[in-house]
N, C-alpha and C positions, 0 to 999 in steps of 0.2 A: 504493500500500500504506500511505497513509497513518490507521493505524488507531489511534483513541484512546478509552482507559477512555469510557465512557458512566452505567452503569447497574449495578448490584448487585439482583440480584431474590431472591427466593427466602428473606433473611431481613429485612423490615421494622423489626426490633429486638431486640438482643441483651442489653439491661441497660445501668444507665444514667439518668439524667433525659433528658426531656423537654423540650422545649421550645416554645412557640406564639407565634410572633412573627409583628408587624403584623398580628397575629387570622387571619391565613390560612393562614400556613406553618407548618408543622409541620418541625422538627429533633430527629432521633432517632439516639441512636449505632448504630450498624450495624460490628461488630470494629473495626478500626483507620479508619474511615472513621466520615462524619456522611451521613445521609441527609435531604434536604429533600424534603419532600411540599406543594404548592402544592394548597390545599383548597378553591379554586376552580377550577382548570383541568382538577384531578383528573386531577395530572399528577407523578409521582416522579421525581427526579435523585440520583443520589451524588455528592458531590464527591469530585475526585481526588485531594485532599491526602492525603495518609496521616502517621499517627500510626503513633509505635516500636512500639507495644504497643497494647492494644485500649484504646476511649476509656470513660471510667468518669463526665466530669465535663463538660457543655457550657455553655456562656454568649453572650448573644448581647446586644449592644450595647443601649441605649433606641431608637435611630436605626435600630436592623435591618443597620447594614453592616458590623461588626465582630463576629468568631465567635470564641470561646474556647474550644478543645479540649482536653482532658487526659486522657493514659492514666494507667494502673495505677504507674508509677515517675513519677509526678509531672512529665513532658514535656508541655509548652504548646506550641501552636500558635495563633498572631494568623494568621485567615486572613480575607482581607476577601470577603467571601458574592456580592456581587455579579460580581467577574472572576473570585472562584475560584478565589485563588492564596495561597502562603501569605506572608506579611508578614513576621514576624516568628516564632523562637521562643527559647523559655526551658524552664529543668530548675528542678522546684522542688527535687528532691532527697528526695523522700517523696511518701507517695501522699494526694491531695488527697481530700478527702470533701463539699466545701463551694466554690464558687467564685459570686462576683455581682459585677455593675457597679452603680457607683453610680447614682443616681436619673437624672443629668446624665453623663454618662457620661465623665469623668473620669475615675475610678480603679477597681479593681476590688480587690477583697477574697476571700483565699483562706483556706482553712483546712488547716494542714498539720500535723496532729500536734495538740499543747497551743497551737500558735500559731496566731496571722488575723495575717496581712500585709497590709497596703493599697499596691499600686503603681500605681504613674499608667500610663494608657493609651497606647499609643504612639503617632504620628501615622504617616502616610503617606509621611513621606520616610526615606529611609535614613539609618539612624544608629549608630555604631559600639555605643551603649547602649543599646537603645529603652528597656528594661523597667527602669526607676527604682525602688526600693522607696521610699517613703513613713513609713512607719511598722510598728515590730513591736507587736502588745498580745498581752500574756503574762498570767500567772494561773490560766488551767485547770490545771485539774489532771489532767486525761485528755483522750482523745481529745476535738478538737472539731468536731461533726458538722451542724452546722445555723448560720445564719446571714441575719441582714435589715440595711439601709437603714433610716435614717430618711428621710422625705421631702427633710427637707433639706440629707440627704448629711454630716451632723454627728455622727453616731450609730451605734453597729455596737448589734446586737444578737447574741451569740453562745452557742449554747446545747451542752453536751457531756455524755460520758459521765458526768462527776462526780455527776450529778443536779440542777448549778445551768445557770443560766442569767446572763447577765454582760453589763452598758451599758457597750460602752469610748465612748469620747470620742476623735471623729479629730485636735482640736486638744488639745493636751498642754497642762492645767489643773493648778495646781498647791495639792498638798493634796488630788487627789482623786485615792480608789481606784474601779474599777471595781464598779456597783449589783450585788446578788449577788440574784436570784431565787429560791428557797429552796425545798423542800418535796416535790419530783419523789420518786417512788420507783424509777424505771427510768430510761434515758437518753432524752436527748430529741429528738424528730424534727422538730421543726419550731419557729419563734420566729419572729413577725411583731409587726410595731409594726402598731399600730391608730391610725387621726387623727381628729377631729371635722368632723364633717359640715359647718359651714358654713366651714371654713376647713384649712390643711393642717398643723395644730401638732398632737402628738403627744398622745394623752390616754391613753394605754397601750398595752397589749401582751400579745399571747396566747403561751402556751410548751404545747407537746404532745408527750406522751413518748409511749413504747416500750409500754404498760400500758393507752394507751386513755383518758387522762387528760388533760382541756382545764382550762390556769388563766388564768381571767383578771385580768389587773391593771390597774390604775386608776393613772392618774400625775396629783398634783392639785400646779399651780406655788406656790412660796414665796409667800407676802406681804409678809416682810421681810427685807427684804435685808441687814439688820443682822445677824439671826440667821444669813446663811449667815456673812458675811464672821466672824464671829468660832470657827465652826468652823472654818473654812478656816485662821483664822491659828493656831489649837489643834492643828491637822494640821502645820502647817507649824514649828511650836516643837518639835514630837515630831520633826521630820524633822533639825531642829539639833540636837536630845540627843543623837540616835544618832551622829551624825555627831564629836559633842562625846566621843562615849564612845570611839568607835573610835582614839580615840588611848590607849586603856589596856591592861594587859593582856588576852591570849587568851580568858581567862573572861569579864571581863566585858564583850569583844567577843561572842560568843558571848551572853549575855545582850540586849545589844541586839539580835541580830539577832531573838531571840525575841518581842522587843517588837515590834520592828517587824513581825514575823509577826501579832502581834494587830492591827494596823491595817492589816493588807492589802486588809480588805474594808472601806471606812467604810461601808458599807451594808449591811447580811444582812436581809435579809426572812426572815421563818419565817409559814408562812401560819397557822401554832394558833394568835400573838400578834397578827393586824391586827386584833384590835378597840383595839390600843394605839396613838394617833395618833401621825405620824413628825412629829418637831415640831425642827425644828433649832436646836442653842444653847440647848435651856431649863439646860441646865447646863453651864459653863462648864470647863475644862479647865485645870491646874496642875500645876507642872513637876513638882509631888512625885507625883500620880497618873499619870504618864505614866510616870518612874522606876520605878515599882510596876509599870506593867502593866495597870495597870484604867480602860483606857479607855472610858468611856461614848459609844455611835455613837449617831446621827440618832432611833434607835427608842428610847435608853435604855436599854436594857439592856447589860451587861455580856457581856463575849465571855469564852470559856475559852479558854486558853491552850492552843495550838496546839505538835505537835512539827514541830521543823527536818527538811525535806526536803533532798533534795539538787538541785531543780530553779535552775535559772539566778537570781540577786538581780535584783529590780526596785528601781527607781532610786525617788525622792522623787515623783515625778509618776505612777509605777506602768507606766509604758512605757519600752521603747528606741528612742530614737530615730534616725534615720537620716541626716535630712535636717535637723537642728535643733542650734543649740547656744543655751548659755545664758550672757547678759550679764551686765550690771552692774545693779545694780536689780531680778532675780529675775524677769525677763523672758525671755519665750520668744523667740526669732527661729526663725520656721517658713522653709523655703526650700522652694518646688515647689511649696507649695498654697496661696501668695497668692490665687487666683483663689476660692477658697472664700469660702462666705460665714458671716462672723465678725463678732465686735462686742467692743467694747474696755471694760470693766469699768472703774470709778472710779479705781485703781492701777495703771493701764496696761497689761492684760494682756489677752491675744485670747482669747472665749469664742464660742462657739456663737451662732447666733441665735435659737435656743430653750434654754432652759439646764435643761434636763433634770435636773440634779446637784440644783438648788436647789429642791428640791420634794420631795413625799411620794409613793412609791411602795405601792400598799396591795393585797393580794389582794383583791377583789371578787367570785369566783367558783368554786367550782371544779365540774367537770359530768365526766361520763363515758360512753363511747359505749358500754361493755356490750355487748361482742366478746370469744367464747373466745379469738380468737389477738393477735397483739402486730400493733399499728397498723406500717407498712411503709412508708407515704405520705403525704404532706399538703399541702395548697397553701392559701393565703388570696388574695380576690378586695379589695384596698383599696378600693374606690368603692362595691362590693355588700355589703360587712359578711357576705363568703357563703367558707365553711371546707369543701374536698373532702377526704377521708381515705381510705385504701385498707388494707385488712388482708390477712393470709398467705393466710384465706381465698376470700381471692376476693371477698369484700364491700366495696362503698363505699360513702360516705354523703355527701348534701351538707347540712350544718346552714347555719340563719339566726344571726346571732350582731348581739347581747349578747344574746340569749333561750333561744338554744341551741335553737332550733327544725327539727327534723329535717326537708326538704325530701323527702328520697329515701333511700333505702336499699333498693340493690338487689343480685347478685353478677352479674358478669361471667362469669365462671371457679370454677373448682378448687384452680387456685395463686396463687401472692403477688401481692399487684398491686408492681410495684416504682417504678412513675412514678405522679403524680397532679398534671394542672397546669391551671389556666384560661389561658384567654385573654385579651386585653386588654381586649373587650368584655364579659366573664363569661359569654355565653350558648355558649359550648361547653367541654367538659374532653375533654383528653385522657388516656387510659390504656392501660400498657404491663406486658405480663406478660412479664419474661424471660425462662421458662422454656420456655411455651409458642411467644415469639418474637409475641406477638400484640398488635396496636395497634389502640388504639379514638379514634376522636372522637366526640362523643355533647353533641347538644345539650338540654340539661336541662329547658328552657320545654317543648318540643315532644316531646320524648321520644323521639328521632328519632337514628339513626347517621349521620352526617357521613361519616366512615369506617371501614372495617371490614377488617383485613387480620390475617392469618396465614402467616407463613414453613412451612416444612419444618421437623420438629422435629429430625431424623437429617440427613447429607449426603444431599445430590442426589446419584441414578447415571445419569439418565438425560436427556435432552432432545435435543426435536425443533421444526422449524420448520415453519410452516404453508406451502402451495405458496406465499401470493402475501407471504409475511414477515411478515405482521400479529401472528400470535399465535406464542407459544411454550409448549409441554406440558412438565413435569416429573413426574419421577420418582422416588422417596426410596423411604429406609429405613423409613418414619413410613407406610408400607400406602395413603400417600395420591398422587394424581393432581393436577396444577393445572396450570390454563392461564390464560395470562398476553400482557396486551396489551402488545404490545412499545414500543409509542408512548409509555403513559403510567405502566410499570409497575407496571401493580396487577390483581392475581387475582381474575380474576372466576366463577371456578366451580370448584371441588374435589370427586372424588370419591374416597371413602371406602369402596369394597365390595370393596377386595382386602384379605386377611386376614395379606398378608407383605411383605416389601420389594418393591416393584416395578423392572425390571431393563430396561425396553424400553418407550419410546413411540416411535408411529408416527403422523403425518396420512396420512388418506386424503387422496386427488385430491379437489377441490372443499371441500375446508374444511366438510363438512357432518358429521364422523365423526373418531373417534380412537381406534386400540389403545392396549392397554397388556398388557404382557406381565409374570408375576410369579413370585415363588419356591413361591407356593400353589398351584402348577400348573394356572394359567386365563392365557387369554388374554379380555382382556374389549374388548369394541366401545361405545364411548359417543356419543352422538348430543350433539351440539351445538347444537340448533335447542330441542331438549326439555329436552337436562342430564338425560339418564338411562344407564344399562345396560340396551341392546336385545341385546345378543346376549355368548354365553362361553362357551366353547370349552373342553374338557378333552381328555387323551389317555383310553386305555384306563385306561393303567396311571398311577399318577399320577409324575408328570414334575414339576423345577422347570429354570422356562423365564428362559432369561438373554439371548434376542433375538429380533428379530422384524422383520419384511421383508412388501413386499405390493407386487403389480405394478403398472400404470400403471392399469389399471381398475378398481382396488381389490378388484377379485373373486375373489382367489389369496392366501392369506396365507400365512406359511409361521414359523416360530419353532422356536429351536434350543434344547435342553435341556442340563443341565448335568452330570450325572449318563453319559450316554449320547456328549454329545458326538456329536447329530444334529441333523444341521442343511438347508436347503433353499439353491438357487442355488448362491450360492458362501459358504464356508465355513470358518473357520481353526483350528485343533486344537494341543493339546501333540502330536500323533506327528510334527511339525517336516513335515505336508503342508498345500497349499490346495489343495480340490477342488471342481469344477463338478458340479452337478446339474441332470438334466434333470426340471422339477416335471411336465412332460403325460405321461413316459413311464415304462414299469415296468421300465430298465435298468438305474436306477441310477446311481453316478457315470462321468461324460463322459469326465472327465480329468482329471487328478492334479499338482499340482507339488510338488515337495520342495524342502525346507529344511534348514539345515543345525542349527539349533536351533528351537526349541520356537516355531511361530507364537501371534502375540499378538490379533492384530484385521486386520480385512481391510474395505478400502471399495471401490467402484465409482466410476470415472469419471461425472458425468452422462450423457456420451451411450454409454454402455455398450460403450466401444471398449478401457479399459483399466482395471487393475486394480493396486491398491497394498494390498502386504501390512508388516508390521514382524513382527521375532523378538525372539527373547530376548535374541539378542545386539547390540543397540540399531540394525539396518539397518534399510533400507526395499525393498524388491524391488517393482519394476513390471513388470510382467508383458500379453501382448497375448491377452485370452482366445480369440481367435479363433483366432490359430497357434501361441499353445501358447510362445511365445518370450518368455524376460527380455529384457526392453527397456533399465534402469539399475537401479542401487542408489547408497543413498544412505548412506552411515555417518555416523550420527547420535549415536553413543555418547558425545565429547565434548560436545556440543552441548546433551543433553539431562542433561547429570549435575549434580545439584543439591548441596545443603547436606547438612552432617553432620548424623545424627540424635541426640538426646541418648544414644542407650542405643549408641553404634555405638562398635565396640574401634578403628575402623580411620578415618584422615580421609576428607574428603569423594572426594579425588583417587584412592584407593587401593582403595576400598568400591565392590563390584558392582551395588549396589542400585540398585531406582531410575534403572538407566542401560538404559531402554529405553522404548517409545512402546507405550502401552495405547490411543491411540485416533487416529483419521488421519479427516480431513474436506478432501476436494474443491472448491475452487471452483466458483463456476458454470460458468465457462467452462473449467476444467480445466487453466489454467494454473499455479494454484501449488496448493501440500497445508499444509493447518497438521498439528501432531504433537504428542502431548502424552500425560504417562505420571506418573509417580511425582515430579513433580521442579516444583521452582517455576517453570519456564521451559515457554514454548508457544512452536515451533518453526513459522518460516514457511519453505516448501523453493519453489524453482519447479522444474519438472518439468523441462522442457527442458535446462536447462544443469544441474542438478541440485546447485545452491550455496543455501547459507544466505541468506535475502534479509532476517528481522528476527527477533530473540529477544525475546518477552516476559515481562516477569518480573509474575507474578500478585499478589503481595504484597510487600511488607515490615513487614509483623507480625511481630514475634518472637515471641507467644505464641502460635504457632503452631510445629512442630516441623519441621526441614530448611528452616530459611530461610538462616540462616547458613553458612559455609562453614569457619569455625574455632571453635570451641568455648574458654570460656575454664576455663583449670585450674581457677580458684578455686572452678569451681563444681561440682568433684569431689569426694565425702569416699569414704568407707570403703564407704558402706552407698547409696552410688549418686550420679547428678546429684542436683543439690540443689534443680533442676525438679522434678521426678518424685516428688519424699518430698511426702507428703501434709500439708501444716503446718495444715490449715484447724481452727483452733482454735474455732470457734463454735458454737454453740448451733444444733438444728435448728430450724428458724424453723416454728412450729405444726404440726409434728409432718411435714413435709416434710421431705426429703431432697435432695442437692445435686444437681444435674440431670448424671448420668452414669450412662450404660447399665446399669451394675453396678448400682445400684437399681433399674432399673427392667424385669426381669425378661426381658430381650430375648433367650433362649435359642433362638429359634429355629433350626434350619440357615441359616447362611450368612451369620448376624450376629454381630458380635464384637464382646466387651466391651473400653470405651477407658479403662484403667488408665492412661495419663499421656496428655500434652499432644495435643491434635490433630497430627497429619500431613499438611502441606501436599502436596494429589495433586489431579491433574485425572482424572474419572472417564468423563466423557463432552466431546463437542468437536464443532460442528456451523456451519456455516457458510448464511447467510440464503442461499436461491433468487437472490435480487437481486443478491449479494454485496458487498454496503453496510453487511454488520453480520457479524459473528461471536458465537457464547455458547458459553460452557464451563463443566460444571457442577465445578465446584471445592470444597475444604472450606471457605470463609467464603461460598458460596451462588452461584450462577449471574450469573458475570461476563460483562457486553455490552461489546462494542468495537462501535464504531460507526466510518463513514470520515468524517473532520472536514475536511470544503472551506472551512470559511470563513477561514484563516487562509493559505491556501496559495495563491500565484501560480506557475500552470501554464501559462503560456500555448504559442499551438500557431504557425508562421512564422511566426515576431516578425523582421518588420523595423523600418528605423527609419522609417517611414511609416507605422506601428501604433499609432499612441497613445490615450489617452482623448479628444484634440482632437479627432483628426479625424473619429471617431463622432461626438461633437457639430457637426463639418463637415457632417457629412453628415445627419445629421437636419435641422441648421437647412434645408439645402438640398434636403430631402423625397426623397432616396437611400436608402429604406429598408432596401432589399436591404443596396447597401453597407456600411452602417452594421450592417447585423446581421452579415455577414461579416468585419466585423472587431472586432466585440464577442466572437464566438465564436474570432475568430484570438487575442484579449487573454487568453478563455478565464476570465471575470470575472461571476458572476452577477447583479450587480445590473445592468452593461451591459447584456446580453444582457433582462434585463425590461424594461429601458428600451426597448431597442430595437424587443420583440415588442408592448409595447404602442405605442407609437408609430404602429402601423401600422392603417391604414383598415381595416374586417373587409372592405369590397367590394375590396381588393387583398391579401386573406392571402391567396388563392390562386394569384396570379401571384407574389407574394415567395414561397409554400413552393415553387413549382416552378425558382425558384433558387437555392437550396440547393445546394453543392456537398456530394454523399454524404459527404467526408469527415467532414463534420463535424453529419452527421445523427444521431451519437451522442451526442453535446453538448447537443447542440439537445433532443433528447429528456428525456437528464437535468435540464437544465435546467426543460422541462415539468414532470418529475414531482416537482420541489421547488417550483416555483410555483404551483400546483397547492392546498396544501397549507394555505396562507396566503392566497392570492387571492380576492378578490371574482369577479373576470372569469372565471364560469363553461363559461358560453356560449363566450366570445371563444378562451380555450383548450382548449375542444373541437375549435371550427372547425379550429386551426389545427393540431390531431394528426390532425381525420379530412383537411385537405387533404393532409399528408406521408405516413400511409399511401395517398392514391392518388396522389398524384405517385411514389414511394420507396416502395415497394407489392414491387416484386421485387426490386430490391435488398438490403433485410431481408427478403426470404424465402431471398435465395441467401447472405449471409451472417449467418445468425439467429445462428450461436453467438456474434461479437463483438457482437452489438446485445441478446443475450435477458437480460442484469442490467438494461440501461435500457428496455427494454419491462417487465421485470416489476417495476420501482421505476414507470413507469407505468399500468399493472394497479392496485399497492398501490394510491395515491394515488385514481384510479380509485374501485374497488372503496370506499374508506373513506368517499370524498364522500358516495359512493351511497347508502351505508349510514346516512348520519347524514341525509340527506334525506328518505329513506323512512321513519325514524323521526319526521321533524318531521311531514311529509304522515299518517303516520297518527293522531299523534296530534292535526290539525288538519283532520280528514276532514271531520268535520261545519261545521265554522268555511270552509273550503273551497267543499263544495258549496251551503251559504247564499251564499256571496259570488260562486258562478259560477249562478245562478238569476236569471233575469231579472227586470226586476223592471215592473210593468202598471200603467200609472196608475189611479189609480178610477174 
């Protein structure tokens, strides 16, 4: 029963950045989890880590093996990508809007508020501190939303609500404020440094706001370095005034602090004025004009007197430092980012190795992309001079830059794009609609979708698995149909022609068909070979249908309605009965069983020998349909009781709710039942001794609602939880609305509008054919458990003559039997390959006819995961068709313990097949040229 998270299907992306690392992975938030898409293998995994709250902020190393996750309350997770474990975490204490690592991956830079913090990256050993802060830089004045790197990791560029944009400086220089970018009229969404092509020094920088407005700047270096050094010392004389004043009284403390307000920024750009050259030191500075207040900055001009805020004092260098103190000699001593690289200025002080300060900064551009709605996205491509942008509506564009040359502009969509990001090599973007849940990669040369994926826009009610496990069908709110490759999670066909929530899918036998049952009162048949609707079914009267059942020859279907409470076979009702029906005959119901409360959901044994029902009052009743006899019950009402709701008068222990099983899925073999209902937890029972065998808890998201189990006071007022009060103070984004049912006109019967948080419930619960995987369609989207062998030592009569040696004894000494007999007694798969290849193909038939039965199960599984991965097609053919005729009745007499590992061999099977016949077809003609003989002349 060892079963672990796997895979999250059903929503590809929920809001969020993006990310495209080593140009082939794709990292997308998906609620409290990150989802990685390998876009070469065309192959999706979720990692298991989980985040408190849903992730809002990703980052991912230079090197690709370092992942930075952040929810909505400012909670970090260091999760290293390749084991897939989490490392390290941290609270930032506010909700981040901005997070990057630097060039060399060192440090990484956050934006929390008016502040960017730079902390050093943590290594791989355990350390009582990992997460070091570096440096605070202060200054904004509002929210700060965008942020870059200079190449040489010397540099932040940080751009906010205020309308400017602001060059801190990672090594603390002194006498210098932070460059202020000037002229925005909305806030700004993005800020990249731009470098010169034949080398990696900084030659400006683009800032792009909220308005649809590109500026670009030009950064042209000092030529004399005399002129900086005596601004610098004019900075630094104003810094001793204030300091010289602050020994007087209140007032004229108060006065200094105002002055010092006007040199906060030595630098203000205003883009009306760059025809005036920034020329540094043409005039020089004197203790009576500094006393005054009429400091003349780098561009000459005069700054207006500023009024006192009340945000935090910055210090003489315009930063707080963390890790720094200050000597003797007006030197800085840095601690943590020795490894940086830095250069030592004439008077002993560490600067940069591009010195950005000592230069003219000059607008050179400004362009506009001429879009009704407000720009949403943006990314810059550094080696390609190439700018993607996404807007509310649906449109993006990719410009050529410095020319501003439009590449593309095309729409995706209808709604906001809210991600837009290149790749390392530029020739793919990926984009991300949160609304819709919808992910693109799309390579721009060729014009071509890389990827194409759409989650469910409402919860999943429904899912079902194919007979041989390969695929799996959903079912939503969203009128729509999808089926989804279990292997590599991604949706490969969607249908769209039911007009209401769909409430019931079914595979037919052979994988060649699929129902779906719906509240529009149709039942529809979709062909899977065509990807159409060949057949639909309606009653007289019109019905909305809430399940659906079909017999082993697919030629009986039968579906139960909701209104009527008619149903086919066996059937479970509020009148507290389950009843049998005979579908050939016109008697009616067989026979009847009562309950003492309100039946919930009713499943079948596989081999149709028994029957398990759940009520209201959180039991499980099995029952033998044949003699009519309760077999056990199982009281499950502890077991399955979950967290408090926010809106609930009564705690989790006390409150009725929610304490019963809405859905029950069988084993293959019909040994154990999973259970699952209203409640964060999925209940695994075995039949037989009728004990709890494992609890799985589906989330711990908190911004999902019944996760917790104590509620805190604080977050009580007068006028409700303080969840549920709607605070969302923003602006509607191009005339769009926030994505909740109450907009969006969803009145139909049987749908209901979600006035506060989501409620964590499992709606549907299905267990693979093979019984190797389980899925549950849940409210953050259809979660897969899978059984994880690689980590687990099982072995089967272990003695101490069993070791890894003496298989290698016995191969050196060509005992192949032997040796495969006690690779399966170790119970260890890579022995066990070892030891099946080892063996001659002209003696696989006299090794499979020594096989001891018992452990012909093994043997098998082992097949059909080698299988999967293997070259040696041929060779493990031979040696499943020599077991089925050596061990031929054996597995027929006992098929029920052997039919999960026949039909995990089936998958395997089946899949090879399938991807060979697609190579053969599409090399038919290539094929029959090279099997044509060929005639000398």
């Amino acid at each position: 029963m060892n079963y672990r998270f796997k895979n999250l299907l059903g929503a590809p992306y929920r809001g969020g950045n993006a990310i495209l690392s080593n140009n082939t992975q794709l990292l997308t938030p998906v609620g409290n989890r990150v989802s990685v898409v390998d876009l070469v293998k065309s192959e999706t995994v979720t990692l298991p880590c989980e985040n408190t709250k849903n992730v809002t902020r990703i980052a991912v190393s230079p090197n690709g093996t370092l992942l930075l996750s952040v929810d909505e309350e400012g909670r970090c997770l260091l999760i290293n990508l390749h084991r897939r474990v989490v490392l390290h975490w941290i609270s930032f204490k506010n909700a981040v809007r901005a997070i990057k690592f630097s060039p060399d991956g060192t440090l990484f830079a956050v934006a929390i508020g008016k502040l960017v913090q730079v902390w050093q990256t943590p290594g791989f050993k355990k350390e009582f501190l990992p997460f070091q802060l570096v440096r605070t830089l202060k200054g904004c004045h509002d929210l700060v939303t965008c942020l870059d790197w200079s190449p040489d990791g010397q540099w932040i560029l940080a751009g906010s609500k205020d309308l400017t944009a602001r060059l801190f400086s990672l090594n603390p220089i002194d006498g210098y404020r932070p460059i202020l970018l000037l002229g925005h009229r909305h806030p700004l969404v993005g800020v990249f440094f731009k470098v010169a092509k034949n080398r990696r020094d900084v030659e400006g920088a683009y800032t792009i706001s909220k308005d649809g407005a590109i500026f670009n700047w030009n950064f042209y270096p000092a030529t004399d370095e005399k002129q900086w050094k005596t601004a610098s010392f004019n900075h630094s004389q104003i810094a001793v005034n204030r300091r010289e004043a602050n020994s007087n009284d209140l007032d004229k403390k108060r006065k200094w602090e105002d002055e010092d307000e006007e040199v906060d920024a030595a630098v203000m750009i205003n883009p009306n004025e760059t025809a005036k050259t920034l020329n540094p030191g043409n005039e020089t500075l004197n203790s009576t004009e500094a006393r005054k207040g009429s400091v003349n900055d780098i561009t000459g001009k005069k700054k207006k007197k500023k009024t006192h805020n009340d945000e935090p004092q910055i210090d003489s260098t315009g930063y707080q430092s963390h890790l720094g103190s200050e000597t003797e000699g007006n030197e800085k001593q840095t601690v943590g980012i020795e490894e940086l690289d830095v250069s030592m200025s004439k008077d002993g002080r560490q600067e940069p190795a591009q010195a950005l300060h000592k230069g003219q900064w000059e607008l050179l551009k400004k362009d506009f992309f001429k879009q009704s709605t407000n720009l949403t996205a943006c990314d810059y491509h550094l080696e390609l001079d190439l700018i993607v942008v996404g807007f509310a509506s649906g449109i993006f564009g990719i410009y050529q830059m410095p020319d501003f040359t439009c590449i593309h502009l095309l729409s995706i969509s209808r709604v906001k794009i809210t991600t837009a990001v290149f790749n390392g090599l530029g020739n793919w973007l990926a984009f991300g609609c949160a609304k819709l849940g919808q992910l693109l990669v799309w390579e721009w040369r060729s014009e071509t979708y890389i990827l194409k994926q759409q989650g469910h826009y409402f919860d999943v009610n429904c899912l079902d698995y194919s007979p041989d496990s390969q695929l799996l069908a959903t079912g939503a709110d969203d009128n729509k149909v999808k089926v989804w490759t279990v292997s590599s999670g991604f949706c490969f066909v969607t249908f769209a022609e039911h007009t209401n929530a769909v409430t019931a899918v079914h595979f037919l036998p052979g994988n060649h068909a699929l129902l779906s049952a719906s509240l529009d009162g149709t039942v529809r048949a979709w062909d899977l070979f065509r990807y159409r609707n060949f057949r639909t079914f309606t009653t007289p009267s019109p019905k909305q249908f809430v399940s659906l059942a079909a017999d082993q020859s697919g030629e009986v279907i039968c579906a139960g309605t909701l209104d009527s409470f008619e149903a086919i076979l066996a059937s479970s009702s509020w009148d507290k009965t389950v009843r049998l029906w005979d579908v050939f005959e016109s008697k009616g119901v067989v026979e009847s069983f009562s309950h003492t409360h309100d039946v919930l959901t009713v499943s079948y044994r596989p081999d149709g020998k028994q029957l398990a029902c759940s009520t209201l009052d959180g039991q499980i009743y099995f029952w033998d349909p044949i003699d009519g006899q309760l077999m056990w019950t199982i009281e499950g009402r502890r077991d399955i009781a979950g967290g408090r709701l926010m809106g609930d008068r009564r705690t989790a222990a006390n409150s009725s709710s929610g304490k019963c099983f809405t859905s029950l899925s069988y084993s293959a073999d019909g040994s154990y039942i999973l259970a699952a209902g209203r409640s964060k937890y999925i209940c695994m029972y075995d039949v037989a001794e009728q004990v709890l065998l494992r609890r799985f808890q589906l989330t711990s998201n908190l911004s999902l609602d019944g996760v917790l189990d104590f509620l805190n006071s604080k977050g009580m007022t007068d006028a409700g939880p303080l969840a549920l009060i709607d605070d969302y103070d923003s602006d509607v984004e191009g005339g769009l609305d926030r994505q909740i049912k109450g907009h969006l006109g969803y009145g139909l019967p049987g749908t209901a509008t979600n006035h506060g948080r989501p409620v964590v419930s499992t709606k549907c619960l299905r267990i693979s054919p093979t019984g190797r995987s389980w899925a549950a369609a849940t409210t953050e989207g259809v979660l897969m458990y899978s059984m994880d062998d690689s980590f687990v030592f099982d072995p089967t009569d272990l003695d101490i003559d069993v070791t890894p040696e003496a298989v290698d004894v016995a191969l050196s000494q060509g005992r192949h039997l032997r040796a495969l007999i006690l690779a399966l007694r170790l119970n260890e798969a890579s022995w066990i390959r070892k030891c099946v290849v080892s063996v001659h193909p002209k003696d696989v038939a006299t090794t499979a006819a020594g096989v001891p039965p018992k452990y012909m199960r093994r043997l098998i599984e082992a097949f059909a995961e080698y299988l999967e991965g293997s070259p040696h097609l041929e060779f493990l053919l031979q040696w499943c068709q020599e077991l089925c005729k050596v061990h031929g009745h054996t597995i027929q007499q006992h098929c029920k313990d052997y039919l999960p590992a026949l039909r995990s061999l089936q998958k395997s099977l089946t899949r090879l097949h399938q991807d060979l016949s697609d190579t053969c077809s599409s090399n038919e003609y290539l094929l029959r040229y090279l099997c044509t003989p060929s005639f000398p002349n």
